[in-house]
C-alpha positions, 0 to 999 in steps of 0.5 A: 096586434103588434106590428113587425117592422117592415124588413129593409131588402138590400140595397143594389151597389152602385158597381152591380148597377152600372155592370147590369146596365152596361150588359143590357146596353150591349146585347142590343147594340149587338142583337144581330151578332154571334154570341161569341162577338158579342161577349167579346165585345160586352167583356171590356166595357162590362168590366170598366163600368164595374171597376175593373182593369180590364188589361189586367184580366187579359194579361192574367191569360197565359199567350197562346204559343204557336208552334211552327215546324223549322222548313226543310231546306237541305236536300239529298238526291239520287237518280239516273242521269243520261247524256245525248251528246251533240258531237262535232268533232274535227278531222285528227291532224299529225303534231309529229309529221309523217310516219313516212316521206318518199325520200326516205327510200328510192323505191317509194315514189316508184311505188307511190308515185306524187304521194309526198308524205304518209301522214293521217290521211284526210278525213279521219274523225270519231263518234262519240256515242251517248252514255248513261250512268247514275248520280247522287247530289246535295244541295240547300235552298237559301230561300223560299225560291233560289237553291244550290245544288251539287251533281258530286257523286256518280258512276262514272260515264262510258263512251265508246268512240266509233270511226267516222269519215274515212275510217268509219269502216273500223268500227269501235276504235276507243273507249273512254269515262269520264265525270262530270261533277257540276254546280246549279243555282236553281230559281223555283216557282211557286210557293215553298210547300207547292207541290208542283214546283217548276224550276230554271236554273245555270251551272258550271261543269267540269268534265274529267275524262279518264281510262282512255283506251284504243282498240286493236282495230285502232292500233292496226290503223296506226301502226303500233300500241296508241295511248289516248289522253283527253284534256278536261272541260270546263263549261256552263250548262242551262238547266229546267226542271220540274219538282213534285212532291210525294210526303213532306220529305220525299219529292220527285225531279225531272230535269232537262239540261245543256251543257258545253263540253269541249276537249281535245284527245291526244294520240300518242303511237310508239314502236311505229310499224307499217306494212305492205298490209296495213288498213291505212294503206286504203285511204291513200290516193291510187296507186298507194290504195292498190298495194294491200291488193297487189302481191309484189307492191305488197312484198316491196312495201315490206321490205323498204319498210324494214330498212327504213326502221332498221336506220331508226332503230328499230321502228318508224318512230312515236308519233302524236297526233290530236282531235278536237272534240265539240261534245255538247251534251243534251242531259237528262236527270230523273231522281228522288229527293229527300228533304231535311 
């Protein structure tokens, strides 16, 4: 019986060898590990033991690219704004002199006996009340924490001015608007997509009044048609806020603020007329206080009022006069935001 040659099974190579024992020796060293460490792990040197570069297979693996979205630093505001003025303002004061002097008609130190002058009486001041009006603002983050902002679109500011002191009694004696365009460097807390985001900051302002009006009961205590003119303010305000954010774009602002604001008003009266009834005549010391009340001191008052202007030609005069205004407002911002 012929014997067949005993058939010679292949020989492992050399590389397949050191592969299988650098897989076994390193899925002990890493029985207790995950899976996942582990084949990280046992690739590398797997690969080297077989002869293989291994930076070459990792290169051959496309990077993965992040994708991250550019943040939104540009930002539109739009809300109301309302203003609690901490008014002081002083006593009004003549710049022209006194629409009437005793020496300017024998009969008036017999009417007005030791009264010198009839200028503004003492203690004549205003009131300017509160105001509110809405606003629209731009402004941009320069990084995660500091950002400007610009308060540049409005609806103008009304104010109605009340009698104060001696001339409380009159009511409503002017109206005016005014804007007040201001610059904010806000400094904010927090990380950049915080919801919640406090904030301090300092702005300059710059106050324009305009459509300075005087009302009748005004003109009545001047003697004649009164135009006002208020100079504008320059200022720095203190501000704090808070910022919540609704979506990605969209956030709420409450801010709280200070701001210096001082002005004076000039008050110019043209065609100047007084009477024996005029409401100015009240705040004169005794006996001039009596004349409106009494019928012949009344009639004498007409009369040398009119012979005075008829030697000025007509009326008593222009005359200016001036207030300063310490208005200093407490001002309160509530509005949406949109981030872009």
């Amino acid at each position: 019986m012929t014997r067949l040659p005993r058939r010679a099974s292949p020989r492992p190579t050399p590389g397949f060898h050191a592969l299988a024992l650098a897989a076994l020796a390193t899925l002990a060293a890493g029985a207790h590990a995950g899976s996942d460490s582990v084949m990280e792990a046992w690739r590398p040197a797997a690969l080297a033991q077989a002869g293989v570069d291994p930076s070459a297979s990792v290169a051959a693996q496309p990077a993965p690219q992040l994708s991250l979205e550019p943040r939104r630093r540009w930002f539109v505001r739009a809300g109301v704004a309302g203003l609690k003025l901490n008014d002081n303002s002083g006593h009004v004061r003549d710049l022209s002199g006194p629409v009437l002097r005793s020496s300017d008609h024998p009969i008036l130190p017999l009417l007005a006996p030791g009264v010198e002058s009839f200028g503004t009486p003492g203690g004549v001041t205003v009131d300017v009340k509160n105001a509110v009006s809405v606003f629209g603002s731009v402004g941009k983050f320069l990084d995660d924490h500091w950002a400007v902002e610009g308060l540049l679109l409005a609806l103008p500011f009304k104010h109605d001015i009340y009698g104060k002191g001696t001339i409380e009694r009159l009511g409503k004696v002017a109206t005016v608007k005014q804007l007040p365009p201001t610059l904010i460097l806000h400094r904010y807390f927090g990380d950049f997509d915080d919801k919640f985001r406090p904030s301090i900051g300092i702005g300059l302002n710059y106050t324009k009044f305009f459509e300075a009006k005087a009302t009748p009961a005004l003109e009545s205590y001047t003697g004649g048609p009164t135009k006002i003119k208020m100079k504008p303010s320059w200022g720095l305000g203190l501000f704090a806020g808070a910022q919540y954010a609704l979506t990605e774009r969209l956030h709420v602002k409450l801010t709280l603020g200070y701001v210096r604001v001082r002005t004076t008003a000039t008050m110019t009266t043209s065609n100047t007329m007084l009477s024996g009834s005029s409401p100015v005549l009240n705040d004169y010391p005794y006996p001039v206080n009596q004349i409106p009340s009494d019928e012949v001191s009344r009639e004498a008052m007409d009369n040398l009022v009119e012979q005075v202007a008829a030697g000025r030609g007509g009326s008593l005069g222009t005359f200016r006069r001036e207030i300063k205004s310490e208005l200093d407002p407490y001002v309160v911002l509530l509005s949406v935001g949109y981030s872009f």
